[in-house]
C-alpha positions as CSV (number, residue, x, y, z in Angstrom):
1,X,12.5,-17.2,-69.9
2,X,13.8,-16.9,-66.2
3,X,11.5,-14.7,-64.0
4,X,12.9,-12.9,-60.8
5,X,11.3,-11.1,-58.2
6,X,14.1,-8.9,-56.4
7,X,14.4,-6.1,-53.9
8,X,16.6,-3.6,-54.7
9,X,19.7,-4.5,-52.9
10,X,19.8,-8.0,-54.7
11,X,20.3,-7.0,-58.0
12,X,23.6,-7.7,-58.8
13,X,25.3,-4.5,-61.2
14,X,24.5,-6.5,-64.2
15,X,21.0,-6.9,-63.2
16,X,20.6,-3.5,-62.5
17,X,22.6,-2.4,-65.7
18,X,20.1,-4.4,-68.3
19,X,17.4,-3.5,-66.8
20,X,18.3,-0.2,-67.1
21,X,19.5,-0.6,-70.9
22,X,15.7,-1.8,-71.5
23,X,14.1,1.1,-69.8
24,X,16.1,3.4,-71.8
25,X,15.6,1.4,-74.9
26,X,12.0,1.6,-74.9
27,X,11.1,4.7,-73.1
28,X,14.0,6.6,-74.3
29,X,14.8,5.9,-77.2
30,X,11.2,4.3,-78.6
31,X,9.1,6.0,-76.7
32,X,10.9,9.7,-77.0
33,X,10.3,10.4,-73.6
34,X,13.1,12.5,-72.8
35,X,13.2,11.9,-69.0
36,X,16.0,11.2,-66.4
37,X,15.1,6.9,-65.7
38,X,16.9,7.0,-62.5
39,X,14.8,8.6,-60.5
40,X,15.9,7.5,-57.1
41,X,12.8,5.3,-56.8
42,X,14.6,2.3,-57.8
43,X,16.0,1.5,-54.4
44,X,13.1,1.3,-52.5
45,X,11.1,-0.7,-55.2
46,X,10.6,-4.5,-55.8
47,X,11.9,-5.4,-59.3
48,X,10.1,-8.1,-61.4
49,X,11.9,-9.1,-64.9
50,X,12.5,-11.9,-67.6
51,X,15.6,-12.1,-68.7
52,X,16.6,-14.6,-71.9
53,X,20.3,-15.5,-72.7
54,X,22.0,-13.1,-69.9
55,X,25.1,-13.0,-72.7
56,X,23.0,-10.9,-75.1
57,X,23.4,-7.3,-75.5
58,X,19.5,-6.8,-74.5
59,X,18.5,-9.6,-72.1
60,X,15.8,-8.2,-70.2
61,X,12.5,-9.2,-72.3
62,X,10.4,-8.1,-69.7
63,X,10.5,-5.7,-66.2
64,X,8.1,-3.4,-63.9
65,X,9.0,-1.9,-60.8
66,X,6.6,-1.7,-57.4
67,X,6.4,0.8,-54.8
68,X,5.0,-0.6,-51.5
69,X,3.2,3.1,-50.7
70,X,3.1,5.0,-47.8
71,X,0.7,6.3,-45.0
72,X,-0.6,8.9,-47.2
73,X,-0.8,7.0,-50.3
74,X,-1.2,3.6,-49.4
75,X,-1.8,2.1,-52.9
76,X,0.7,-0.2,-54.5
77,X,2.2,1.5,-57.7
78,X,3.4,-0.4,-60.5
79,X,5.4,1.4,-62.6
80,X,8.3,1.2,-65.3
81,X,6.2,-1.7,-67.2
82,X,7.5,-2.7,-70.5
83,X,7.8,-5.4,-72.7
84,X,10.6,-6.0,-75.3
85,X,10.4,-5.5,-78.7
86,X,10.9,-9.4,-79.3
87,X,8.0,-10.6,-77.0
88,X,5.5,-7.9,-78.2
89,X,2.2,-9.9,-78.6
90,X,3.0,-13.0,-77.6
91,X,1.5,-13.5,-74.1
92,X,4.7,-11.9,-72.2
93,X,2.9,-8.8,-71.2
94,X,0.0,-10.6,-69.4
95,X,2.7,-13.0,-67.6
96,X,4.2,-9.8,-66.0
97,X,1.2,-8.5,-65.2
98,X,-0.2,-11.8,-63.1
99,X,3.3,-12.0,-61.4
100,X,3.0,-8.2,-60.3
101,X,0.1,-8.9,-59.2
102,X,0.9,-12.1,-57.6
103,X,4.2,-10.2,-55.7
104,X,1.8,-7.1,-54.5
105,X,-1.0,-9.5,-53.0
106,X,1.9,-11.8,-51.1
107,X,3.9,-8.9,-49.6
108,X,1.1,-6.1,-49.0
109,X,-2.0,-8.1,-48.8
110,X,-5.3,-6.0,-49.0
111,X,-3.8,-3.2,-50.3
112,X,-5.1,-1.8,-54.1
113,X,-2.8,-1.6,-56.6
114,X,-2.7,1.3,-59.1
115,X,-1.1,2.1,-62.4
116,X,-0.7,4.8,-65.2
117,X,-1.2,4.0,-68.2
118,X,-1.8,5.1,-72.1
119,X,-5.7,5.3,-72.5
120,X,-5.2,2.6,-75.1
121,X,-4.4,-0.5,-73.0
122,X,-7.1,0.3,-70.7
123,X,-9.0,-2.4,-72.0
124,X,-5.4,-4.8,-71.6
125,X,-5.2,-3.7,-67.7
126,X,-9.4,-4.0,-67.2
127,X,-9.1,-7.8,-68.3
128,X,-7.4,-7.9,-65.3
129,X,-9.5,-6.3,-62.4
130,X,-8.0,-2.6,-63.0
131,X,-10.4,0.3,-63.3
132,X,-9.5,3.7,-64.9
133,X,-10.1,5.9,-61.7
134,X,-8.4,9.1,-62.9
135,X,-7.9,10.8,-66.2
136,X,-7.1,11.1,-69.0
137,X,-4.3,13.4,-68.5
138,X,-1.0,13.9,-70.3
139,X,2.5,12.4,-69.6
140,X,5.0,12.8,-72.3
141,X,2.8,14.1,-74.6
142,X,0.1,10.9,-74.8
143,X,-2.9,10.7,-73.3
144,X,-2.8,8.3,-69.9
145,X,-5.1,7.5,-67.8
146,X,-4.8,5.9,-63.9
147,X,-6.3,2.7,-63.1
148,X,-6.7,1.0,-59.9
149,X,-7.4,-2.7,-59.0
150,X,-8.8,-3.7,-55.7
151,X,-7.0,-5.9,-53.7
152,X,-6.7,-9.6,-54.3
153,X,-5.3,-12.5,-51.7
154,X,-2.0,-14.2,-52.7
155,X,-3.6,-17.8,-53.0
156,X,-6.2,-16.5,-55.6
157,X,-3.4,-15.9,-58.0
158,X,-3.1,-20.0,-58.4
159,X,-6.7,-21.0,-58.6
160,X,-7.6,-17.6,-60.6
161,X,-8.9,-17.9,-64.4
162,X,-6.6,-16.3,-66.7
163,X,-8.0,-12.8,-67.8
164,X,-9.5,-12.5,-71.5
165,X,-6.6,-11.2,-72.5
166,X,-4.1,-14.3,-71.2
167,X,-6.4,-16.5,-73.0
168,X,-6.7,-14.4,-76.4
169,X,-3.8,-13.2,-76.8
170,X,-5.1,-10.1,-78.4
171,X,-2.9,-7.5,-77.0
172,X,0.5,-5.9,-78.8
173,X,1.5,-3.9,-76.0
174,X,4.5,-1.1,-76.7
175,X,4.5,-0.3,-73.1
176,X,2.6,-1.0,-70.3
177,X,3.4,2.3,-68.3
């Protein structure tokens, strides 16, 4: 797998095209969430992704997009988390996860970092440092629920143990919105 960590204006158009393809594909299509995917959020986000075989018709194995925050809201949002079909429960998921983490602490140190998510992977994103801090509540039609992690220093990322769920393994993830 090749990772990348890239700011909006250094995707190139096929970047930006398969990682659009995979949103679609699993929130979409999968997921029936009938929902416009370009939201205008995309250009002011950081994009993390693994990409396999760039020739294939669906590349992009795994993606998430951050949002820095603002005065008023000054939490990091992940968002846009998936995983693809063909690295469902195989350690992807937690991979993306530590590099999110790892990209949030390096470029907005201190700050929290928050996500929405189904209320079943709650246990997947507390394995991590998140706690639910809001909901449930709807989105789509399934129950989600907000979780928020407190911020963590760039240099623990490389000394850090791996979470229970890195070193189980125990998690199938469909989505990790």
């Amino acid at each position: 797998m090749n990772w990348k960590t890239l700011d909006f204006e250094q995707l190139t158009a096929r970047e930006l095209y398969l990682i659009l393809r995979a949103r679609s594909a699993v929130f979409v299509v999968e997921q029936s969430h009938v929902h416009l995917d370009a939201d205008g959020r995309d250009e002011t986000a950081v994009h993390v992704f693994a990409t396999e075989d760039m020739m294939r018709p669906m590349p992009v194995l795994a993606y998430a997009r951050i949002h820095e925050g603002d005065v008023e809201d000054p939490e990091v949002v992940v968002d846009k988390i998936l995983t693809s079909p063909l690295r469902r429960g195989d350690g992807t998921a937690e991979v993306l996860i530590e590099r999110v983490l790892a990209v949030a602490a390096e470029r907005w140190p201190g700050r929290r970092v928050r996500v929405a998510a189904p209320v079943s992977l709650r246990e997947f994103y507390e394995a991590f440092g998140f706690r639910k801090t809001e909901g449930p509540f709807l989105e789509h039609g399934m129950p989600f629920i907000g979780l928020t992690r407190k911020s963590r220093q760039s240099r623990d990322t490389a000394g850090a143990a791996k979470p229970l769920a890195v070193r189980a393994g125990t998690f199938d993830t469909f989505e990790l919105l």
